[in-house]
C-alpha positions in Angstrom: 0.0 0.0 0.0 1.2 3.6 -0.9 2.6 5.6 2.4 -0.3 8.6 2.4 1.0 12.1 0.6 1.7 15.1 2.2 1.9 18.7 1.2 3.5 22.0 2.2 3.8 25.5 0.8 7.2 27.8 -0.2 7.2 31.1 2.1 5.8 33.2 -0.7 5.2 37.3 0.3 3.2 38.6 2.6 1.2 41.8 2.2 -1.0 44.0 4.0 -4.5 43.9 2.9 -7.9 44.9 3.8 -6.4 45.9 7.5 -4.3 42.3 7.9 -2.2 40.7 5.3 -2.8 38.0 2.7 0.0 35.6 1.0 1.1 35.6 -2.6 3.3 34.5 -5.0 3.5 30.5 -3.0 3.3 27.7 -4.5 1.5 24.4 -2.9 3.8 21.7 -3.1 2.0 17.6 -3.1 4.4 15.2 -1.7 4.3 11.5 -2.7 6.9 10.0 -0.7 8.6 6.6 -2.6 7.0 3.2 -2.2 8.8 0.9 -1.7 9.8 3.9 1.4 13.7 4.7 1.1 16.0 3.6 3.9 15.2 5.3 7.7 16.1 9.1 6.6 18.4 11.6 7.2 17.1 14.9 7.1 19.2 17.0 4.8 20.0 21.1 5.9 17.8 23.0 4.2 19.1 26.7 3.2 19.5 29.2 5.5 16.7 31.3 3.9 14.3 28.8 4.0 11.7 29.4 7.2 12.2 25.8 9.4 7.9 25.7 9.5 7.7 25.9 5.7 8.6 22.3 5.3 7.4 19.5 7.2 9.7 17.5 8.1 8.0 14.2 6.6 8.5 15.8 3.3 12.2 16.8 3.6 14.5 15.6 1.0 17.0 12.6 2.6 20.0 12.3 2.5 19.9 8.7 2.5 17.4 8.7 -0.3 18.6 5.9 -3.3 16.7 8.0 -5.4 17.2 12.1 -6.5 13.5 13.6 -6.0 11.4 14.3 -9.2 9.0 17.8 -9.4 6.5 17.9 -11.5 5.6 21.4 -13.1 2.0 22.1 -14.8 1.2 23.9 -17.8 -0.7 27.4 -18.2 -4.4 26.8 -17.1 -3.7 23.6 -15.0 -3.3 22.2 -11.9 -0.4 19.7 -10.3 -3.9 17.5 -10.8 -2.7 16.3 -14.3 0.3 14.7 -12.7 -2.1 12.5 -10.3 -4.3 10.6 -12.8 -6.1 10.7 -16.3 -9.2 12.0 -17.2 -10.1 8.8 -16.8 -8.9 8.0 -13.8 -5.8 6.3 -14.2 -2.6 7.0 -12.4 -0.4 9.4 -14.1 3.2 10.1 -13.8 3.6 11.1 -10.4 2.4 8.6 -9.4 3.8 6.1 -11.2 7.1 7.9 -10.5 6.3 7.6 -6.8 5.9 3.7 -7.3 9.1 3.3 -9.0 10.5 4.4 -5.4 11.5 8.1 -6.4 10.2 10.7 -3.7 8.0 13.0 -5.8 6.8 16.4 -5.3 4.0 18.2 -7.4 3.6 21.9 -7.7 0.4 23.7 -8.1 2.2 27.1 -10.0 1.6 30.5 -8.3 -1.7 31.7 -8.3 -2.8 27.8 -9.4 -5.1 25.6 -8.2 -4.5 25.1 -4.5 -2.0 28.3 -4.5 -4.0 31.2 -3.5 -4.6 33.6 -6.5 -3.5 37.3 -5.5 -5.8 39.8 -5.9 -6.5 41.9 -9.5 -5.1 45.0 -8.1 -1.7 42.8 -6.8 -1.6 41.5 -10.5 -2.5 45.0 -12.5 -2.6 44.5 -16.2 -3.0 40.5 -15.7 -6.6 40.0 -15.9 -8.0 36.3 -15.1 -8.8 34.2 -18.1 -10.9 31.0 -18.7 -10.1 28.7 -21.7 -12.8 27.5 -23.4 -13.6 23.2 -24.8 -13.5 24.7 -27.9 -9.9 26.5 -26.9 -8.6 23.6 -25.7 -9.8 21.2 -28.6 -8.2 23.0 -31.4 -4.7 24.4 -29.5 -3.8 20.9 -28.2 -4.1 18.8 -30.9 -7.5 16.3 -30.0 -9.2 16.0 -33.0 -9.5 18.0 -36.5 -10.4 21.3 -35.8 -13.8 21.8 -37.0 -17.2 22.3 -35.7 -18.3 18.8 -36.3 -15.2 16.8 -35.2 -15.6 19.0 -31.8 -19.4 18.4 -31.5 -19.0 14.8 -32.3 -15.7 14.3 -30.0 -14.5 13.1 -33.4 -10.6 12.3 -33.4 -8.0 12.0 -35.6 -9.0 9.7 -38.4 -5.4 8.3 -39.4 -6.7 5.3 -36.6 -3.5 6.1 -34.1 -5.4 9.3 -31.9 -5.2 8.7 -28.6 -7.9 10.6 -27.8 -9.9 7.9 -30.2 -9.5 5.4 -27.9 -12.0 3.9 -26.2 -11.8 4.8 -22.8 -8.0 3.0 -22.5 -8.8 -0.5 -22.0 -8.6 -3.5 -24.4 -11.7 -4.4 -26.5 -13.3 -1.1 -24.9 -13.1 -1.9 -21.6 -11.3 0.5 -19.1 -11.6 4.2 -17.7 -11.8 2.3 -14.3 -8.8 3.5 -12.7 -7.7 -0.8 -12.4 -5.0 -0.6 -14.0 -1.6 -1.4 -11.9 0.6 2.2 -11.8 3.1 2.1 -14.5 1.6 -0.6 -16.1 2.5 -0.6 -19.8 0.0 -0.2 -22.3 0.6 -0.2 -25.9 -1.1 0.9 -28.7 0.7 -0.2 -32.2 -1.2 -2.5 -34.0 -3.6 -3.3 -31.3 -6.7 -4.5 -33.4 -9.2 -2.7 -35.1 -11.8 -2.3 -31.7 -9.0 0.0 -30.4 -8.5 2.0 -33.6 -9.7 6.1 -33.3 -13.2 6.4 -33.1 -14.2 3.0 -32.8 -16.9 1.9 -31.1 -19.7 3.5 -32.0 -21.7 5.9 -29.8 -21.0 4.0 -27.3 -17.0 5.0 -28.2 -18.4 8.9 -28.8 -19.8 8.4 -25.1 -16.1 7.2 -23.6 -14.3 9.9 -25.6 -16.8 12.8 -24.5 -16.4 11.8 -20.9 -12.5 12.0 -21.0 -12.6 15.2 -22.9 -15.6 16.6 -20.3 -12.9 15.5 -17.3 -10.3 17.8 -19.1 -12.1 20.3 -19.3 -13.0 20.1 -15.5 -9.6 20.2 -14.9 -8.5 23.4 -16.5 -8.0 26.7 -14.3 -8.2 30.1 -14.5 -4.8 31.8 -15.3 -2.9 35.2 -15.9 -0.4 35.5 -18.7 1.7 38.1 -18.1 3.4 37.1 -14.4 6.0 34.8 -16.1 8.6 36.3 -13.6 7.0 35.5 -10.4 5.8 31.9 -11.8 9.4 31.5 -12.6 10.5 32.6 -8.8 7.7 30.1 -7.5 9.8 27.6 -9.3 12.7 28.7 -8.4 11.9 28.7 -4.1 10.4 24.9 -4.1 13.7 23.5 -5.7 15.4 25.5 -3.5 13.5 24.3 -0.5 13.7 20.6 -2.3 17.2 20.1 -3.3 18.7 18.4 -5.8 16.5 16.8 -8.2 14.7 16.2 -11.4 11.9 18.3 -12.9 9.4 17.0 -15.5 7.7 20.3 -16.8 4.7 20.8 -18.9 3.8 23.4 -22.0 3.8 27.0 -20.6 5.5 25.3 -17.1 8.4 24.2 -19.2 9.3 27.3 -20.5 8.7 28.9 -17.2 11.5 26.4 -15.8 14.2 27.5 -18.6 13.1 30.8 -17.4 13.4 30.3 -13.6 17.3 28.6 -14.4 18.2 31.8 -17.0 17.6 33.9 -14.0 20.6 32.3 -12.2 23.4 34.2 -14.0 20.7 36.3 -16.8 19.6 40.2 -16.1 16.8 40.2 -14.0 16.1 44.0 -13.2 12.8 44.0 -15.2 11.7 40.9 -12.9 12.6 43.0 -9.8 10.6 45.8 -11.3 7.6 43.7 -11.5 8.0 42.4 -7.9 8.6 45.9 -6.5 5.6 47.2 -8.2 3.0 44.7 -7.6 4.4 44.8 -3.4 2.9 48.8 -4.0 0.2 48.3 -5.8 -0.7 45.8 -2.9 -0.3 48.3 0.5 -3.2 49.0 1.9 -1.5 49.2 5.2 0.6 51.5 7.2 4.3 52.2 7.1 4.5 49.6 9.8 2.8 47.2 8.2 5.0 47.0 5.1 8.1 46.7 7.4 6.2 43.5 9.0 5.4 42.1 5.1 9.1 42.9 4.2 10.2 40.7 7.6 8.0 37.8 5.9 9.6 38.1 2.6 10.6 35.2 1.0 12.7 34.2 -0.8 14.6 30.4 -0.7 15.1 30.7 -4.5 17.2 33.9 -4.3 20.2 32.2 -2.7 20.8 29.4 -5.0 21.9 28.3 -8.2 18.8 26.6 -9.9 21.1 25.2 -12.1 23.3 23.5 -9.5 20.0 21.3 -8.3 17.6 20.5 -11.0 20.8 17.5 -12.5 18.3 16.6 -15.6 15.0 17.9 -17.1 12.1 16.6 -19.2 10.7 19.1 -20.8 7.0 17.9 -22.3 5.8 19.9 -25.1 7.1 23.5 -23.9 5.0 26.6 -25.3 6.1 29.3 -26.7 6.7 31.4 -24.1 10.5 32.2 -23.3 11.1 34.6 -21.1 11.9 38.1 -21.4 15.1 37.0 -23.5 12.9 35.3 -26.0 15.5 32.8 -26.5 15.3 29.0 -26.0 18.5 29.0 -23.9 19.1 25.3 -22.1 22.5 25.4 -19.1 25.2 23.4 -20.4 25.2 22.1 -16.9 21.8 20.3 -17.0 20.8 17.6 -19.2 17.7 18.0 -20.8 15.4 16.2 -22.9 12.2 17.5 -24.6 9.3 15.7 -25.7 6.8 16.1 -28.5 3.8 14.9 -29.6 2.0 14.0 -32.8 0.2 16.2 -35.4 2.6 19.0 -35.3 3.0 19.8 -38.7 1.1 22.2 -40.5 -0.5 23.2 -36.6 -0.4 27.3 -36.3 0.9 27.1 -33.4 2.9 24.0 -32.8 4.6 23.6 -35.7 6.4 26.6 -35.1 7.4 26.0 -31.5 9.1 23.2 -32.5 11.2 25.0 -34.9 12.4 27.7 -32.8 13.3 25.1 -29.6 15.2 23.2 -31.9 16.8 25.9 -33.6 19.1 26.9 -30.0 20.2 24.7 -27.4 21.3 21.5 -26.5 18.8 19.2 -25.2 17.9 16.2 -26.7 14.7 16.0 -28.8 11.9 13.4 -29.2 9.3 13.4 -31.5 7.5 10.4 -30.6 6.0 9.7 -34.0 9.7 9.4 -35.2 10.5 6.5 -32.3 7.5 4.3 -33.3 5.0 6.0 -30.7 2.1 7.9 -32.9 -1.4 9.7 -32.0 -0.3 11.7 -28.4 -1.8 15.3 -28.3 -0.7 18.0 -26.2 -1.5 16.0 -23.1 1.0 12.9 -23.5 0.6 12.3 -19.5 -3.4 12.1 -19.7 -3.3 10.4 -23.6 -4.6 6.4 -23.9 -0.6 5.3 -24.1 0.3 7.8 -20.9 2.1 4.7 -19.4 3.9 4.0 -22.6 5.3 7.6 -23.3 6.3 7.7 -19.2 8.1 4.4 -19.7 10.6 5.8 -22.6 10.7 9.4 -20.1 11.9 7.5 -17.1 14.3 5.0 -19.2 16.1 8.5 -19.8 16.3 9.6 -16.9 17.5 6.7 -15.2 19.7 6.2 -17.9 18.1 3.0 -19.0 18.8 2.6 -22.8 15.8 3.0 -24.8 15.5 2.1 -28.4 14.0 4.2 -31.3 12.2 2.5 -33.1 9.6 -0.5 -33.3 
């Protein structure tokens, strides 16, 4: 049986408001500690800066621990949710990374999910957005993007979609959440009843019901806070240690961002800090001096690029930074994934040019090693397991092969 999880939060800042003060700029933080558990631990110092309350000590990093710690980084408009199971309820990576023995911790981003959103006059000029089922169908990559393949929950018809599948399971069974974590599920030439959009209505039923439990799972977000998402980042691998990071879409290229700002120009970021701390006071001179006393920040004493050893980076988004450059530390060995039905996408296709263009990570189009259909969403996609398998080969340094 799985040890239960815990959770703590980074210190975040604290500002006067409405009379008292509020928190912002935190990030929650999901623990699932390894199972198999690790030898009895050893807690390991945590950095000066770090306040000793902020993390529990059944969450601490060990010394002892066989195995470095993986985070997990959402996208834009999700939650650390999309690293704890599919839309149809099986286990995703975390926990599959968790079962594998690796102690795993999960953000939920700055002003995400269970990380208190700041007020709109903290975030001036960011206003709240909400992406729509129809957004999210034709960006990432489900289905053709037309009316009727969205009305219909129509996929890809080249028979490979993972969305097409039939709720996961062989012969149209599945969606159950029984499936063992990690266990491998294939998809090449697995018969015609698990081919896109088979099934019938019945299929049309299954598929609508994932893409409904997507949906469900999206959250409001701002777009222009990049630098204090990136800082977010930056204070749990502080407070974490050394480690791995698997980061998704717009929380992938917030993670080059958070290492750039090791060693890059970061005045404009300090601009936006200082600015949104006075558009905040609602309080008295003393009051700020108590908010500044509570001021983070772990991740401004450390090196981001001397703890995170490797990264995965899962379909990054466009979004780079106020450099605009893809710009990957030689020290850190990285490894970026892709998924299918890039080419010709207005978006996507793109993307992918300009991350491979700079840098030196490895890429991995997954179509190209013999793994075809996966959308934007390879951790919630019908072959999750399959895509996680070739992930964690790499970074345990497993080989993998790269083709069929």
């Amino acid at each position: 049986m799985a040890p239960p999880p815990s959770s703590f939060y980074t210190p975040g800042r604290r500002l006067p408001h409405n009379g008292s003060y509020i928190y912002v700029d935190h990030c929650y933080v999901q623990h699932y500690p390894p199972h198999p558990p690790p030898p009895p631990p050893v807690v390991a110092t945590q950095p000066s800066s770090t306040p000793s309350s902020s993390l529990p000590s059944s969450s601490q990093p060990t010394a002892s621990s066989p195995k470095p710690p993986i985070i997990f980084v959402h996208g834009g408009g999700l939650t650390g949710a999309i690293w704890n199971s599919t839309p149809d309820g099986r286990p995703s990576w975390a926990r599959c990374a968790a079962a594998l023995g690796y102690p795993v911790y999960v953000l939920d981003a700055v002003d995400s999910g269970r990380s208190q959103r700041a007020p709109d006059e903290v975030r001036a000029g960011a206003p709240v957005e909400h992406r729509t089922a129809r957004e999210v169908w034709a960006r990432f990559r489900l289905g053709p993007d037309t009316e009727a393949a969205f009305r219909e929950k129509r996929g890809f018809e080249d028979g490979v979609g993972q969305f097409g599948l039939i709720g996961g399971g062989v012969g149209g069974k599945g969606g159950k959440g029984e499936e063992k974590v990690g266990e491998e599920r294939r998809v090449e030439d697995a018969g015609a009843e698990r081919r896109s959009n088979a099934g019938g209505e019945q299929g049309r039923r299954e598929r609508e019901m994932w893409f409904e439990n997507l949906i469900r799972g999206q959250s409001a977000r701002r777009r222009t806070t990049d630098a204090v998402e990136a800082r977010g980042i930056r204070d749990a691998v502080a407070m974490i240690g050394k480690c791995w990071v698997v980061a998704h879409s717009n929380g992938a290229a917030l993670t080059l961002y958070a290492m750039q700002m090791d060693e890059d120009d970061t005045e404009g970021a300090e601009v936006e800090l200082e600015g949104l701390s006075a558009r905040a006071g609602d309080g008295n001179a003393e009051g700020d001096v108590e908010a500044d006393a509570h001021m983070r920040r772990p991740g401004e004493r450390v090196r981001m690029r001397d703890l995170v050893e490797k990264v995965v980076l899962v379909e990054p988004a466009s979004s780079l930074g106020p450099s605009g450059q893809v710009s990957y530390p030689e020290s850190v060995k990285g490894l970026v994934i892709w998924g299918d039905y890039l080419k010709g996408h207005p978006i996507w296709e793109r993307t992918l040019e300009r991350y491979m263009e700079r840098g030196t990570a490895e890429h991995w189009i997954l179509p190209e090693r013999g793994i075809r259909g996966n959308s934007h969403f390879p951790m919630c996609d019908q072959n999750s397991d399959v895509v996680w398998k070739e992930i964690y080969a790499w970074l345990a340094n497993e080989s993998v092969a790269k083709g069929r």
